[in-house]
C-alpha positions in Angstrom: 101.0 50.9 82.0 102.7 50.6 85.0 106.4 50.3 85.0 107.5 49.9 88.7 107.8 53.5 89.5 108.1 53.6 92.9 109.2 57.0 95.3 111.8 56.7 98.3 110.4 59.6 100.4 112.4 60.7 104.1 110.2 59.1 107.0 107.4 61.0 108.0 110.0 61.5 111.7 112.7 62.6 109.3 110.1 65.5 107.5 108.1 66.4 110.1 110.4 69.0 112.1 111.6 70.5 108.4 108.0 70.5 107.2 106.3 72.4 110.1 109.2 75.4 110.0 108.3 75.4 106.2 104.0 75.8 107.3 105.2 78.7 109.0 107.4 80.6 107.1 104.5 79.8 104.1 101.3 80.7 106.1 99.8 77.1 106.8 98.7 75.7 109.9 101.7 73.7 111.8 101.5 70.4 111.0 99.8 71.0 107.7 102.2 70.0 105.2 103.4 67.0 107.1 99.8 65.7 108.0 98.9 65.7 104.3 102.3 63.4 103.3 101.2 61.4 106.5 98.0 61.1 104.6 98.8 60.4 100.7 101.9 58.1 100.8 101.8 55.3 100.0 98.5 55.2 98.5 98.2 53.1 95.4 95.6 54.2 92.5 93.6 51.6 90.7 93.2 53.9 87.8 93.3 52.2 84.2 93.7 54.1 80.9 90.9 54.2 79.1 91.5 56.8 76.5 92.7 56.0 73.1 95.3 53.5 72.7 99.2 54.5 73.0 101.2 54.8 70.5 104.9 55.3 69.9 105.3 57.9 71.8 104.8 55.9 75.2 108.2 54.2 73.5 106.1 50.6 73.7 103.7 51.5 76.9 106.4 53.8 79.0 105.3 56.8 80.9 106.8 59.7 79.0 109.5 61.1 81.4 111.0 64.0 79.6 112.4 67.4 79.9 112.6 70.3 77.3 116.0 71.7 75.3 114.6 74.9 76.1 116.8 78.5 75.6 119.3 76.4 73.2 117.8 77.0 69.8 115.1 79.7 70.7 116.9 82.0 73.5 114.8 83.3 76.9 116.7 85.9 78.5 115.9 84.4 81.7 117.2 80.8 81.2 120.8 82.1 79.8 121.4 85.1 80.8 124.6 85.5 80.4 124.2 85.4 76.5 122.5 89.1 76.8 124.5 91.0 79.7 126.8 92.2 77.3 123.7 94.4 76.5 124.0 95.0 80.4 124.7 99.8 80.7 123.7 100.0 77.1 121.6 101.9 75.5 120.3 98.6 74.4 119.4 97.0 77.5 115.9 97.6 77.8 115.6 96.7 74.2 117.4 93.0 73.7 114.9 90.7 75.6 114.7 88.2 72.8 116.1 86.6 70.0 114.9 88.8 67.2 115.9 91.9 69.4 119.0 89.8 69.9 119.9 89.4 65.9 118.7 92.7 65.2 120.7 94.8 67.4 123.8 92.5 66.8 123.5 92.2 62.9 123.8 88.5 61.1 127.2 87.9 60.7 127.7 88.7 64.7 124.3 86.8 66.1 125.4 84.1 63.7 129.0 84.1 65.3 127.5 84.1 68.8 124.3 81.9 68.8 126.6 78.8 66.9 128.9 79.1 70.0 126.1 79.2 72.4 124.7 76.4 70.1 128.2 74.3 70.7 127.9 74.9 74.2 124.2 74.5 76.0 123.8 71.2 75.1 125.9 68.7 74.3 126.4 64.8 73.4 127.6 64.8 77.2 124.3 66.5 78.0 121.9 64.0 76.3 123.7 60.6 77.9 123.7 62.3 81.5 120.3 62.4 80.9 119.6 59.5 79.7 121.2 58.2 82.5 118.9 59.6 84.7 116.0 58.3 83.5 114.9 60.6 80.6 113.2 58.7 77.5 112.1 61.6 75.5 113.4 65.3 74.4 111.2 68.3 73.9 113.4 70.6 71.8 111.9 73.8 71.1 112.8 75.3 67.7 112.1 78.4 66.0 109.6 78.5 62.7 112.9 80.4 60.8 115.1 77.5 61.1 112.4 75.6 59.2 111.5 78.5 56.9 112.3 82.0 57.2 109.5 85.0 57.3 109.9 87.7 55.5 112.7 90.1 56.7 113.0 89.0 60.1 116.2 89.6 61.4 116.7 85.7 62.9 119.8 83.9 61.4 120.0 80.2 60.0 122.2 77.4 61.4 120.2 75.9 64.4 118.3 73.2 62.0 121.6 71.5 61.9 121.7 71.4 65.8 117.9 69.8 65.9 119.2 67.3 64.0 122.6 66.5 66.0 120.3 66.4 69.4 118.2 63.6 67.6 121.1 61.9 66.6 122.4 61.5 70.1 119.1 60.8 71.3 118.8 57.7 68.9 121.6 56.7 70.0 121.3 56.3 73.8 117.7 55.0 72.4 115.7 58.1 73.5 112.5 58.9 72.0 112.7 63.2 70.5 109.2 65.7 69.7 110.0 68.7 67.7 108.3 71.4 69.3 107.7 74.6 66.9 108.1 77.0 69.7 107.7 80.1 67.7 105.3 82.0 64.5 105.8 84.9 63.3 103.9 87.9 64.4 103.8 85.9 68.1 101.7 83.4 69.4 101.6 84.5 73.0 103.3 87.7 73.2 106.2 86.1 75.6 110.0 85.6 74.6 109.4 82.1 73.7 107.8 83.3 70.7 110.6 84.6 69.1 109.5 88.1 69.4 108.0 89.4 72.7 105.4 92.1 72.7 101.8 92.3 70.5 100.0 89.3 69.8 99.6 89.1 66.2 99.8 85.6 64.9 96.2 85.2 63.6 95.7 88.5 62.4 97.3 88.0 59.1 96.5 85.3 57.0 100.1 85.0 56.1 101.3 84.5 59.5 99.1 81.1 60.0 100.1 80.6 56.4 103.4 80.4 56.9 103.3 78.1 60.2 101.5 75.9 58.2 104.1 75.3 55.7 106.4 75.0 58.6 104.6 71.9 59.9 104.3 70.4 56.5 108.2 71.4 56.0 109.0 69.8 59.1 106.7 66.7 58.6 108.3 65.9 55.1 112.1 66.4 57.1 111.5 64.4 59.4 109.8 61.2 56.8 113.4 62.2 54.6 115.9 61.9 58.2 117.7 58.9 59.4 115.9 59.7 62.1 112.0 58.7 61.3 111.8 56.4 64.2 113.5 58.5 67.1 111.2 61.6 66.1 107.4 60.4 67.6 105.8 63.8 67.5 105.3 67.2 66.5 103.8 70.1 68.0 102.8 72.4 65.5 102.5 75.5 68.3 103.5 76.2 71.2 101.3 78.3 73.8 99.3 80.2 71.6 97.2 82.2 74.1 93.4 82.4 73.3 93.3 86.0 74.7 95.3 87.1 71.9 94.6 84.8 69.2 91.6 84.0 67.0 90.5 80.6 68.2 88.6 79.7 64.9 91.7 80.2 63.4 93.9 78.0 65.3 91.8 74.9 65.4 91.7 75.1 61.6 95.9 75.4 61.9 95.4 72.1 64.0 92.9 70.6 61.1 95.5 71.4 58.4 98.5 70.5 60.5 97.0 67.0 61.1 96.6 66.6 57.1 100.3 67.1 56.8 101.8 65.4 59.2 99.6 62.3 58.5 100.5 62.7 54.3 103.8 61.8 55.6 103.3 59.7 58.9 100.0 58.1 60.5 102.0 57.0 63.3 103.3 60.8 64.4 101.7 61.9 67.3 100.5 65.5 66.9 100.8 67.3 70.1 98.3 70.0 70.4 98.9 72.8 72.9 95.3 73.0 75.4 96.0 77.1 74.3 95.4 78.1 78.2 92.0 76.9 78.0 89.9 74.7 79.9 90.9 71.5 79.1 87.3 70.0 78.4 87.2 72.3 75.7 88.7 70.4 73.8 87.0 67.3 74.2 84.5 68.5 71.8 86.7 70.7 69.5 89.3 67.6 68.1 88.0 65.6 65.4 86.8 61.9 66.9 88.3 60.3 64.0 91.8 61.6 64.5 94.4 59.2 65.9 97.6 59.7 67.2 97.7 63.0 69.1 97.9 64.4 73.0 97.3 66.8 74.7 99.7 69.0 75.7 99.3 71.1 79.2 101.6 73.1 81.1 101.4 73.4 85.0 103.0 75.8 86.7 102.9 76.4 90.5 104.3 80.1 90.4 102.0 82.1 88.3 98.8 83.8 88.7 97.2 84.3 92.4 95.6 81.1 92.0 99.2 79.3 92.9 101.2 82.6 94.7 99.1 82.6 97.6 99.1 79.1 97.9 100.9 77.6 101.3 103.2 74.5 101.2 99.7 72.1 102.1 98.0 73.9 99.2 100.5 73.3 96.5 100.5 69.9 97.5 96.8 69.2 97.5 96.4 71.0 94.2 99.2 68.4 92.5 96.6 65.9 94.2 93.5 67.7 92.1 95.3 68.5 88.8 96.2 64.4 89.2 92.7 64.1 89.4 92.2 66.3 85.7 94.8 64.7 84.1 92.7 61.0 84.8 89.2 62.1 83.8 90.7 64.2 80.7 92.8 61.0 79.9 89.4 58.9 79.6 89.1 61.4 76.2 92.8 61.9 74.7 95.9 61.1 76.1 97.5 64.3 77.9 101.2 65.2 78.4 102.1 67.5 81.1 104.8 69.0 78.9 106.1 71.9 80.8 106.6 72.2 84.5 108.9 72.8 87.4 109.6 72.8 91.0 109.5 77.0 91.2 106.9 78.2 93.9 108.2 81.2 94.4 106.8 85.3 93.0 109.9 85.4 91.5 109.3 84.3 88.2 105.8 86.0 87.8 107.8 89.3 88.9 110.2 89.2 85.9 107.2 87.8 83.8 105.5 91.2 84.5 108.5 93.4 84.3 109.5 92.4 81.1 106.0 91.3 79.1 103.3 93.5 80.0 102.1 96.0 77.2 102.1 99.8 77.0 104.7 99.9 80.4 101.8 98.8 82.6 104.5 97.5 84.9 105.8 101.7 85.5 102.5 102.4 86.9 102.2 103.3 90.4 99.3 100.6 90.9 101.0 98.0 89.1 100.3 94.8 91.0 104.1 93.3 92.3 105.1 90.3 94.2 107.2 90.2 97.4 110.2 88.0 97.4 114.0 87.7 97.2 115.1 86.4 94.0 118.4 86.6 94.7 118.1 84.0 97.7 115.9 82.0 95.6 118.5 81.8 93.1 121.0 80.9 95.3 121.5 77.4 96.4 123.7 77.7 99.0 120.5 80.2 101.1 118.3 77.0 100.6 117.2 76.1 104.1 116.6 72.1 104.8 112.9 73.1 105.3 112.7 74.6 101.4 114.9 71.9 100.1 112.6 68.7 101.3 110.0 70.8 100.4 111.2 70.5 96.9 111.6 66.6 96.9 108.1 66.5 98.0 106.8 68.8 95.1 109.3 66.9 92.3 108.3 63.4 93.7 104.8 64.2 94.0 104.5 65.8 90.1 106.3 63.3 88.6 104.0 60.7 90.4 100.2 62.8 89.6 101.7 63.5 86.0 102.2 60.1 84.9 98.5 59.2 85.8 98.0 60.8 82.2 100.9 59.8 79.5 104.1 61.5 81.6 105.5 64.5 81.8 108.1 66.5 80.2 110.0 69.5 83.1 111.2 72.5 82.0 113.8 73.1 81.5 116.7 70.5 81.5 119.3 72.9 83.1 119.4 76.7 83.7 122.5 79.1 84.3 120.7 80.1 87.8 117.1 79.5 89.3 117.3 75.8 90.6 113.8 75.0 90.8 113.7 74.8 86.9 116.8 73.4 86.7 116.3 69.1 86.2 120.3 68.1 86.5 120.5 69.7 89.9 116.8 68.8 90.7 118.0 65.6 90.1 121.6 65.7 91.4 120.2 67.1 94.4 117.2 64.6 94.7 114.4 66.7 94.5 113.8 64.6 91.8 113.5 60.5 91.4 116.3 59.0 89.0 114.8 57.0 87.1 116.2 53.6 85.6 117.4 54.1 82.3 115.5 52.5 79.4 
């Protein structure tokens, strides 16, 4: 449904000179970049949804235009850093990269102290109406599987259930839409920080891992049917990111088979979010039940990892926006799809601390260890932007945001960020790299 979002670009005059400094500090023929704007704007796409009917979380027919509560109530080092640098010259400092490191090495009563001011703190009433105001309909928030239902002895504290539920009640009231997104499982999902636990993947190789993210869904299900807030919480995503290099695949699309069950025992109007687990997207086309109604598809696009993106030039990033535009409308024909993480980054700096940080059996100390070249403390640096890189950004925001609501919207990571702007919406925003949108 279309619901008059229209782009204000700079005039092809006012780009041009910008754009073609940008083509050669990034590799691309002069001209490049501001040939292929020349080319795609304006252009108006005929394309009609023919997938299976929307639901209420298209908040009656809107684009999804979202952005994720990400390193509140499930910490990444990278996002808040200043929550671990009083690790910084420890003994400690290679260790605490996560949350559970973060809890064990601090003991409960301390990471309890901590994490609720850092709860108080990241987001904020203040937070949700700013965005609101900007145009955002729907929250993302990442939570942990322990503040549902604690595994075993892990060292993670309780308290952030209490926050889910304050962020929802905010969001209802500036008439925001929310999805709870289990971001974590015990044993990991993915390997990454944003499991909770970075290091082996070992989610499906105990039966009582899966087990127990199971009885978080239907936990969270029967919450959610018991809240004030029944109608403001549209979906769940039982996972997210499991990686199917590290996971048994047989085993997670019988998690997504059993998830369903519960969340439609409670709901049949719930959208279950499924994450596309890295793979190619047609696969699952075939692998989710025909008869299932209410779910999307949830797939992340990200412009700064893997050589398929990092050697990309300006003209190249923006003609692949153009073909993953393209996915998300023949993929939308089958199941609605979500892009529900993204972000303006396009840099190596990312994929460098990615590396450094997450790859196994200290990979990244050997002398052939593939690196990136780049400056990441420029890049994290506003004030070093160049006019070149910065309309470069609006180009990439305005063009994403465009491509990703051909499917049912999109959702950026992450709504703010102590440095890094490109994943950083409120600047993006404040800085117009971004459209704001009219509030709803």
């Amino acid at each position: 449904m279309d619901d008059g979002h229209k782009l204000s670009y700079p005039t092809r005059t006012e780009l041009s000179p910008m754009l073609q400094h940008l083509d050669m500090i990034l590799g691309a023929p002069v001209g490049a970049l501001s040939n292929f704007i020349g080319r795609h704007r304006g252009k108006k796409h005929s394309y009609k949804y023919k997938g299976p009917t929307p639901n209420a979380i298209w908040n009656n027919g809107q684009k999804i235009r979202g952005v994720n509560l990400g390193g509140w109530l499930v910490l990444e080092k990278w996002i808040t850093p200043s929550v671990f640098q009083q690790f910084d010259n420890t003994a400690m400092a290679d260790t605490v990269k996560d949350e559970y490191t973060f809890c064990q090495n601090l003991g409960s009563a301390e990471a309890t102290r901590q994490l609720r001011a850092h709860w108080d703190s990241w987001v904020t009433e203040d937070t949700v109406q700013t965005l609101h105001s900007y145009g955002i309909n729907l929250l993302r928030i990442p939570v942990g599987h322990w503040a549902i239902e604690p595994f075993g002895n892990e060292p993670y504290v309780p308290g952030a259930l209490e926050y889910l539920w304050k962020a929802t009640a905010w969001a209802q009231k500036c008439g925001m839409k929310v999805l709870v997104d289990i971001h974590t499982a015990p044993g990991s999902q993915n390997g990454f920080d944003n499991s909770g636990r970075a290091g082996p993947i070992e989610w499906t190789k105990s039966s009582s891992h899966v087990a127990h993210s199971r009885q978080v869904v239907q936990k969270l299900s029967q919450l959610v049917y018991d809240s004030p807030w029944r109608s403001t919480v549209v979906a769940i995503q039982p996972l997210n990111e499991p990686t199917n290099w590290g996971i048994d695949m047989h085993r997670l699309q019988s998690f997504y088979k059993d998830s369903y069950k519960a969340i439609r025992a409670k709901s049949k109007d719930t959208t279950m979010v499924i994450s596309d687990a890295f793979m190619d997207w047609g696969y699952w086309v075939n692998s989710i039940p025909k008869k299932w109604t209410n779910i999307a598809l949830d797939v992340h696009i990200y412009h700064c990892f893997t050589d398929e993106y990092l050697t990309l030039s300006a003209n190249q990033h923006l003609s692949k926006v153009a073909e993953n535009e393209r996915r998300i409308v023949d993929m939308s024909q089958h199941m609605p799809v979500v892009v529900g993480e993204w972000s303006l980054d396009t840099t190596k700096c990312y994929e460098n601390y990615f590396r450094s940080n997450f790859m196994q059996d200290d990979e990244w100390d050997k002398p052939n260890a593939k690196r990136y070249d780049c400056d990441c403390g420029k890049e994290s640096d506003l004030n070093q932007y160049t006019n070149a890189y910065k309309n470069f950004l609006t180009t990439m925001g305005h063009s994403q945001t465009s491509a990703y609501e051909k499917g049912a919207g999109w959702i950026f990571w992450n709504f703010r960020t102590e440095s890094n702007p490109p994943w950083n919406y409120m600047l993006a925003v404040e800085q117009g790299w971004i459209p704001r949108f009219p509030s709803t």
